[in-house]
VOLUMKOL-316200 format. One record per residue (C-alpha): x negated, y, z. Coordinates in steps of 0.25 Angstrom, whole numbers, plus 2048, in hexadecimal, padded with zeros to 3 digits. Example, Ala and Ser with C-alpha at 12.3 -4.5 7.8 and 13.67 -1.06 7.14 Angstrom:
2
PT  east  north   up
PT   7CF    7EE  81F
PT   7C9    7FC  81D
***
This chain:
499
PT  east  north   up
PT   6BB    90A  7DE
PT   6B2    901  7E3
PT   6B6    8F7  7D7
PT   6AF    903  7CE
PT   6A4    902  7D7
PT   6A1    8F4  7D8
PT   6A2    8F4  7C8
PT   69A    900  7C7
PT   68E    8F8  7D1
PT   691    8EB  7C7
PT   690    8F3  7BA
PT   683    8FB  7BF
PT   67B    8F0  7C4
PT   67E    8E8  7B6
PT   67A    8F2  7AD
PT   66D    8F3  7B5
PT   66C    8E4  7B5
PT   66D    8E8  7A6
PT   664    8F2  7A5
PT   659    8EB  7AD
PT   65B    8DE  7A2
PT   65A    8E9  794
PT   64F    8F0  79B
PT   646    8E1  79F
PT   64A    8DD  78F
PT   646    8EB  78C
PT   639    8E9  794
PT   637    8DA  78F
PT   637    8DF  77F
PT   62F    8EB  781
PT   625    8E1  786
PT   625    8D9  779
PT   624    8E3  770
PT   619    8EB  778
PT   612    8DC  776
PT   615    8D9  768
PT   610    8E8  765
PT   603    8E5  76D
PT   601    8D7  764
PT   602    8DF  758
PT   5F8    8EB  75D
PT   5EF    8E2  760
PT   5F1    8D9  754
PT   5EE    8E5  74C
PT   5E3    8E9  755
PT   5DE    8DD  750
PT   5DE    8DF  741
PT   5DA    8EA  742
PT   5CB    8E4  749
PT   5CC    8DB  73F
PT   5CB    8E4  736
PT   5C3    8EE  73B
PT   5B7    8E2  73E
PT   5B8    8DD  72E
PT   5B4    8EC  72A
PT   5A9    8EC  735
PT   5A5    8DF  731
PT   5A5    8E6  722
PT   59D    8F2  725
PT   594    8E9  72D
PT   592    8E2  721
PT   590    8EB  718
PT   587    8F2  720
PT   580    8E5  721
PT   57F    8E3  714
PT   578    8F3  712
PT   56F    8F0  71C
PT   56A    8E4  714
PT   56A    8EC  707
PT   561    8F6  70C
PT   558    8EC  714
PT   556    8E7  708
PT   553    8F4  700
PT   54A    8F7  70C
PT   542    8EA  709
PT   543    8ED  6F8
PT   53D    8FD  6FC
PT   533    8F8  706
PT   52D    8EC  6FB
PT   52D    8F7  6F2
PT   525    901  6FA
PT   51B    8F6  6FD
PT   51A    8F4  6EE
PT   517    903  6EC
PT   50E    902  6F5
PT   507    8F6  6EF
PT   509    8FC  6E2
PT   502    90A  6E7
PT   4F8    903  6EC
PT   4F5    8FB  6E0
PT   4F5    908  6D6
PT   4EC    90E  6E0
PT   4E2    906  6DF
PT   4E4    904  6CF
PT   4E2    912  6CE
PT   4D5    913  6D6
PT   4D0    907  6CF
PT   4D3    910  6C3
PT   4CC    91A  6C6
PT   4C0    913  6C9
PT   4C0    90E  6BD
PT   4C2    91B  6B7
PT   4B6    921  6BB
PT   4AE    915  6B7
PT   4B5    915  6A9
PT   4B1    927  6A8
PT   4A3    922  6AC
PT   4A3    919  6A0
PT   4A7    923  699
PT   49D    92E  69C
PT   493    923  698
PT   497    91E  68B
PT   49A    92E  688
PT   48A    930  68A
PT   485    923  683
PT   491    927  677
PT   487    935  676
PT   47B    92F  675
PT   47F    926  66B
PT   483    930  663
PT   477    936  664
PT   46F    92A  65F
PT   479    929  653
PT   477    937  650
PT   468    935  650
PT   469    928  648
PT   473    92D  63E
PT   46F    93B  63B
PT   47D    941  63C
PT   484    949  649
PT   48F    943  64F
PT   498    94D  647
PT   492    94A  63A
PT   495    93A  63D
PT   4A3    93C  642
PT   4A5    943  635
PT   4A1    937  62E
PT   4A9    92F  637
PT   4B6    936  634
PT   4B5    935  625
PT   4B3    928  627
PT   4BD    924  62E
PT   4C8    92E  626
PT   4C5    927  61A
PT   4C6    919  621
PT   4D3    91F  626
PT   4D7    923  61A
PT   4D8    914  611
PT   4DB    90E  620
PT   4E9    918  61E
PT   4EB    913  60F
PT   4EB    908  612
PT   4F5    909  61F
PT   4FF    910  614
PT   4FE    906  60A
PT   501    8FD  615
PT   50D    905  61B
PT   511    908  60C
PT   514    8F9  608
PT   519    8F6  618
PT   523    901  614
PT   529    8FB  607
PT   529    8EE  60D
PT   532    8F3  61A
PT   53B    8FC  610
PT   53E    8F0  60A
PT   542    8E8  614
PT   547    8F4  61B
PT   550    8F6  60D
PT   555    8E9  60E
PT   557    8E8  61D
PT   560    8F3  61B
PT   569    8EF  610
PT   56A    8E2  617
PT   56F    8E6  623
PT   579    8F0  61E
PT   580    8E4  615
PT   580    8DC  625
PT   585    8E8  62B
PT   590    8EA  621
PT   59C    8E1  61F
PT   5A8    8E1  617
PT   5B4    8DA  610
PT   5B3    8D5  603
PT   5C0    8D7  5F9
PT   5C2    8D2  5EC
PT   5CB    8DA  5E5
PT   5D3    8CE  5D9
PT   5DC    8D4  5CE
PT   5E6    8CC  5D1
PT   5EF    8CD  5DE
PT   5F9    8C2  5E2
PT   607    8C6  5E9
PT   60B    8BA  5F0
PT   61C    8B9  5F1
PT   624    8B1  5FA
PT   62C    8AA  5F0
PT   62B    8A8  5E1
PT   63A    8AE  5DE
PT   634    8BC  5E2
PT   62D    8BA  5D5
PT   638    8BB  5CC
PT   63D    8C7  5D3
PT   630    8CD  5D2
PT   631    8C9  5C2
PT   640    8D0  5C2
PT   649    8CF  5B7
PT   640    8CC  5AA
PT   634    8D2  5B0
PT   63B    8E0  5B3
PT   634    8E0  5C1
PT   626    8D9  5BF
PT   624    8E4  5B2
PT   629    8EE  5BA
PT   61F    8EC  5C6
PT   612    8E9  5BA
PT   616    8F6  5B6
PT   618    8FF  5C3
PT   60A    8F8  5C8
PT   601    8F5  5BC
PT   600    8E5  5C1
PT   601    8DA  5B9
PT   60A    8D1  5C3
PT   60A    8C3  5C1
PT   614    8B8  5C4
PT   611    8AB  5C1
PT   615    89D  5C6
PT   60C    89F  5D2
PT   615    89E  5E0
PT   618    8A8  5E7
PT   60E    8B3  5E1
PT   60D    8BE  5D7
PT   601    8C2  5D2
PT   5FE    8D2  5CF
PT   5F2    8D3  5C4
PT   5EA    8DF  5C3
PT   5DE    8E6  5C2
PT   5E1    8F2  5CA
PT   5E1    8EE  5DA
PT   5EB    8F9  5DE
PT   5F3    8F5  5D3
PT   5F4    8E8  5D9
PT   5F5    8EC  5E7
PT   602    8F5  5E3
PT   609    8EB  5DB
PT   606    8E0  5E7
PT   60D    8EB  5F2
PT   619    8EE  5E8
PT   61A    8DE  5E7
PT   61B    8DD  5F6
PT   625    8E7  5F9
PT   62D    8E3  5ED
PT   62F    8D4  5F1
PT   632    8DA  600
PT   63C    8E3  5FC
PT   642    8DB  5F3
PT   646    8E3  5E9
PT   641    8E2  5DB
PT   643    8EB  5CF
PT   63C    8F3  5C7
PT   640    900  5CC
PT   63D    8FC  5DB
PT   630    8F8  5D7
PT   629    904  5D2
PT   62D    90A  5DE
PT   626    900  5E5
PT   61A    900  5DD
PT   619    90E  5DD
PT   61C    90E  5ED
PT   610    904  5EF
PT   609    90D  5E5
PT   609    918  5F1
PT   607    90D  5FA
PT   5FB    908  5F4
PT   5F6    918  5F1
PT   5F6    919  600
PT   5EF    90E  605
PT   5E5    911  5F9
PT   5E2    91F  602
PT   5E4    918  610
PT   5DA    90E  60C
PT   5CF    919  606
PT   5D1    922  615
PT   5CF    914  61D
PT   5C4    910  615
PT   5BC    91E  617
PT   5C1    91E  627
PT   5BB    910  629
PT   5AE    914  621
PT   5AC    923  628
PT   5AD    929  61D
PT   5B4    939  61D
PT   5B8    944  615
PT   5BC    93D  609
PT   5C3    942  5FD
PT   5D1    93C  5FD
PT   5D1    939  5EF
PT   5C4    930  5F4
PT   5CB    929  5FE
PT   5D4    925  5F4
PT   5CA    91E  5EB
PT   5C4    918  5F5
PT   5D3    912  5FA
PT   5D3    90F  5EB
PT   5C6    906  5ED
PT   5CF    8FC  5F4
PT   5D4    8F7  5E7
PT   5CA    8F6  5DF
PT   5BF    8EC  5DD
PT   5B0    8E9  5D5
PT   5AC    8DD  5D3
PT   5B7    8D6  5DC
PT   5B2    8DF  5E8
PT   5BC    8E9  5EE
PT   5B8    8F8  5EC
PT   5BC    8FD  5F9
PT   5B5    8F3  600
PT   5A8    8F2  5F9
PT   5A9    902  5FB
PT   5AA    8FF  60B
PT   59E    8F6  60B
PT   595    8FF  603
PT   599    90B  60B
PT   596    903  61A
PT   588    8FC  613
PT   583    90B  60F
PT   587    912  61D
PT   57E    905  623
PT   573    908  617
PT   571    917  619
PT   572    916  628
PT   566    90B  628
PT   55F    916  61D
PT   563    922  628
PT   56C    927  61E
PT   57A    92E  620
PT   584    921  622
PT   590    929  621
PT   58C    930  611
PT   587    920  60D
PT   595    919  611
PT   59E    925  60B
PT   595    923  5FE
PT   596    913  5FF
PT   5A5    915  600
PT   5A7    91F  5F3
PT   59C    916  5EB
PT   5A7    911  5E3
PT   5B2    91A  5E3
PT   5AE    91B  5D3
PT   5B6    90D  5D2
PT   5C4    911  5D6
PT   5C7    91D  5CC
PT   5CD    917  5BF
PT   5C9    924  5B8
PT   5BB    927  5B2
PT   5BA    917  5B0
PT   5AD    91C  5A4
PT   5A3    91F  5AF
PT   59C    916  5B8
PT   5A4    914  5C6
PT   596    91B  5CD
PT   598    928  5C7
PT   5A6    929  5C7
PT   5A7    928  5D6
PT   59B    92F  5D6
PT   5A5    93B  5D0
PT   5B0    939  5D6
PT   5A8    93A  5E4
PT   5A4    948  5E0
PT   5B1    94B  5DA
PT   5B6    948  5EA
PT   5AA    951  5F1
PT   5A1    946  5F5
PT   593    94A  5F9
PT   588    94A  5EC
PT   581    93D  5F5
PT   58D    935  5F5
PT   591    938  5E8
PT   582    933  5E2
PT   583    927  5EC
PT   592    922  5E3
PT   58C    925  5D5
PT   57D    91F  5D7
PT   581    914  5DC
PT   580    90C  5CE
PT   576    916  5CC
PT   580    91E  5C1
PT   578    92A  5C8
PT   56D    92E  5CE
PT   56A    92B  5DE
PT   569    93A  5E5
PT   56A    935  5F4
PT   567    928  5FC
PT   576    926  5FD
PT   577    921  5EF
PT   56E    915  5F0
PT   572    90E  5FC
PT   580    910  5F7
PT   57C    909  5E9
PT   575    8FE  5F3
PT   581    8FB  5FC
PT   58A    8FA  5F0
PT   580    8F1  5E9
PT   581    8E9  5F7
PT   591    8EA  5F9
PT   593    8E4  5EB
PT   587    8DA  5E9
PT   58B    8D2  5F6
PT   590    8C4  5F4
PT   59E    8C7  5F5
PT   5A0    8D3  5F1
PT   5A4    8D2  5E3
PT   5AC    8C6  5DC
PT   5AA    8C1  5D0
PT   5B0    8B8  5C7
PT   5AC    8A9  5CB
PT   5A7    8A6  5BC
PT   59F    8B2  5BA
PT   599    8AF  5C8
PT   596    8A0  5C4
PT   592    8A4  5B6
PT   588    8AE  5BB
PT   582    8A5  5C7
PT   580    89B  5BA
PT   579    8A4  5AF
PT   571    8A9  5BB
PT   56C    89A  5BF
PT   56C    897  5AE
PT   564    8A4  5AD
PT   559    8A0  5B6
PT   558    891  5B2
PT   555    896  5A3
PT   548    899  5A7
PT   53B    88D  5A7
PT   538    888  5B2
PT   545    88C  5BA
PT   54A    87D  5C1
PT   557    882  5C9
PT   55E    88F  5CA
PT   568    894  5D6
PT   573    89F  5D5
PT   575    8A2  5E4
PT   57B    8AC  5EE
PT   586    8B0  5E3
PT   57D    8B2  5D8
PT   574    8BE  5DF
PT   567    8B3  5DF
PT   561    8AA  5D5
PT   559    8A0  5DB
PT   550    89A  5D0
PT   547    88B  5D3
PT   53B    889  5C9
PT   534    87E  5C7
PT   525    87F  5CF
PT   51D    879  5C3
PT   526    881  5B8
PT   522    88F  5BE
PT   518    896  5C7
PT   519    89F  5D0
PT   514    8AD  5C9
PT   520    8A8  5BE
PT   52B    8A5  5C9
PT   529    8B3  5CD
PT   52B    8B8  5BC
PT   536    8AE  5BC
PT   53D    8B4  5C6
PT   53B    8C4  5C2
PT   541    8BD  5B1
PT   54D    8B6  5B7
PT   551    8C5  5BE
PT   54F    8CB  5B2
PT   557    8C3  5A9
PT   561    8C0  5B2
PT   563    8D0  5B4
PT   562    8D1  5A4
PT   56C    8C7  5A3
PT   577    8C6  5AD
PT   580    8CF  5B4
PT   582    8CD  5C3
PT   584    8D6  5CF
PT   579    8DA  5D9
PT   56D    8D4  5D7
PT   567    8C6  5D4
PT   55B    8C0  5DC
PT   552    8B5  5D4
PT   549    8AC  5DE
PT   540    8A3  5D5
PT   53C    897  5DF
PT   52F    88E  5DB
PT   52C    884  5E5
PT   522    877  5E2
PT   524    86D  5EA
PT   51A    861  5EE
PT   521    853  5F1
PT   519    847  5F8
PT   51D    839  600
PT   518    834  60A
PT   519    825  60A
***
């Protein structure tokens, strides 16, 4: 019994020894973490100063900053009112100077006004007429003074007039030929189809001719092989022609296969082909150009002009450019643009059609455009613009002057090189056939004649003569598009030494 007790003293007073220890750690950790959690209070207490002085340091200077802007408005007000001021008092005593001299000037005036009156007086008495009777006289006088002086002013503003419509005339045409651009194509009658090797030939030839025969005759094409490498020429006048016998060509040497049945279905599969692009190529043409509410039988001659050509020019192209030069003519005139490019394009359409080939190609587009429902106005402008007909509108002559334009250009038109070099020579042999003549030139493809005579030879009333009879027989006597300009130069020149 007194064992348990003594244990029971030993065990309490240890687990009180114990406690005591967990409760001083206890105590000892509490106290660190009560200061680390004070250090980061005040760490963030801190901060959060920091922070708070930048933004007051910001609004401060900001503030600043408009406290500075409108001292200085204050300054740029107060100068300004002391200008006002300055400028009031300035007016003010401008307008009282005015004054002042306003009432001296109606003195003046009251003064001249009775020495104007007794004036009169003495000329009445002088003169023996009333101051009515003299103004009468006066006014005669001066209409019919007024009168030659306003003749003379209309003569004046008569030939000033000519003159500017002139230059006017030619300021407009030449600006619409800048303004307006466009491609030149030559159309040949020949079309070469390159192969990759010379063996395709005989395959193209077939089997004593069997193939080639059968594609002349599907297409309408002379087809050429010769012993050119790696090309066959396709001969013909017709350009769709061509263009059909070239497609077939093509998808016959990629396919491969070669005979006479597969190639009429070819040729008449391309035929479609081409067919189509004909009607695409006339609906592009009138979307690119504005141009609505055709017939679609018109959309299909003008796809049509893609293969033909005059004079070397392409058709649809020289169609495009007339049609943009008279939209940029008849707008310059303050004319309808829109009426002037649609007659430009269907100028023409009298070209394409192989029927009716007896009339002129004018009237025949001319019909075809009223067969189509085309207003009266565009159908006059496509038959007077060779002048098969009479012009009714203003349409007709600026569509006749923009294809003058489109064709004549340098460019435009090809022609052979020894008809162009014979014509440049019997142009210059022309000219030199006259007396007195020393050199001639041929220049800017033919369109001027440039014509030297000797200063001793010819005088000046002749050079003028000389150049009027060289026109004339050179009009007589050749044929050559657009027009031809003869210069006749005289110069004399006086050549000393100084030694």
């Amino acid at each position: 019994m007194i064992g348990l007790t003594i244990m029971f003293f030993i065990q309490k007073t240890f687990l009180k020894s114990k406690a005591d220890t967990i409760l001083k750690e206890a105590n000892a950790e509490a106290e660190v973490i009560k200061k680390n959690k004070l250090l980061e209070v005040k760490e963030k207490f801190l901060n959060k100063k920091a922070e708070l002085e930048k933004e007051v340091a910001l609004r401060n200077q900001k503030i600043q900053q408009v406290e500075n802007k409108l001292k200085q408005r204050e300054m740029v007000l107060n100068q300004r009112q002391e200008d006002l001021l300055h400028k009031k008092a300035e007016n003010d005593a401008i307008r009282d100077n005015l004054t002042n001299q306003l009432g001296v000037i109606e003195k003046k005036k009251e003064e001249l006004d009775k020495l104007q009156q007794q004036e009169i007086v003495k000329l009445e008495a002088i003169s023996g007429l009333s101051a009515e009777e003299a103004k009468d006289r006066m006014i005669e006088s001066l209409k019919e003074e007024a009168k030659m002086q306003a003749q003379s002013y209309i003569n004046e503003i008569m030939d000033d007039a000519k003159m500017n419509a002139n230059k006017e005339a030619k300021r407009i045409v030449v600006q619409t030929i800048q303004r307006v651009a466009t491609e030149t194509a030559v159309e040949n009658s020949v079309t070469v189809f390159h192969i990759d090797s010379d063996e395709i030939k005989g395959r193209i030839i077939g089997r004593e001719g069997r193939n080639i025969r059968a594609l002349e005759a599907a297409t309408g094409v002379e087809i050429i092989v010769d012993d050119t490498p790696e090309s066959i020429v396709l001969s013909a006048f017709d350009p769709v022609r061509r263009e059909i016998a070239r497609l077939a060509l093509h998808q016959l040497v990629t396919d491969g296969r070669i005979h006479p049945a597969r190639i009429e279905e070819v040729v008449a599969k391309v035929r479609k082909q081409v067919e189509d692009e004909i009607v695409e190529t006339g609906k592009r043409t009138t979307i690119d150009l504005g141009i609505h509410g055709l017939h679609p039988e018109m959309i299909r001659i003008i796809g049509k002009m893609k293969y033909r050509s005059s004079y070397g020019q392409n058709l649809l192209q020289h169609a495009r450019e007339t049609a943009n030069l008279c939209a940029v003519m008849a707008t310059e005139l303050g004319l309808n643009p829109k009426k002037a490019r649609r007659a430009g394009l269907l100028h023409d359409i009298g070209k394409v059609p192989d029927d009716e080939p007896e009339l002129p190609h004018a009237l025949l587009g001319m019909k075809l455009a009223e067969k189509y429902k085309e207003k009266p106005d565009i159908c006059n402008a496509i038959g007077a613009h060779h002048d098969e007909v009479e012009m009714t509108t203003l349409l007709a002559p600026i569509v006749q002057v923009c294809d003058a334009i489109s064709g004549a250009r340098p460019g435009a038109r090809r022609e052979i090189v020894e008809a162009y070099i014979k014509r440049l020579n019997d142009l210059e042999s022309l000219a030199a056939s006259y007396p007195g003549v020393t050199k001639t030139y041929a220049i800017q493809a033919g369109r001027e004649l440039r014509v030297i005579v000797g200063a001793d030879k010819i005088d000046d009333k002749q050079t003028e003569s000389l150049s009027g009879e060289i026109a004339k027989k050179i009009q007589d006597e050749m044929t050559y598009p657009g027009q031809v300009k003869i210069t006749v130069i005289r110069e004399t020149r006086a050549v000393s030494y100084a030694k």
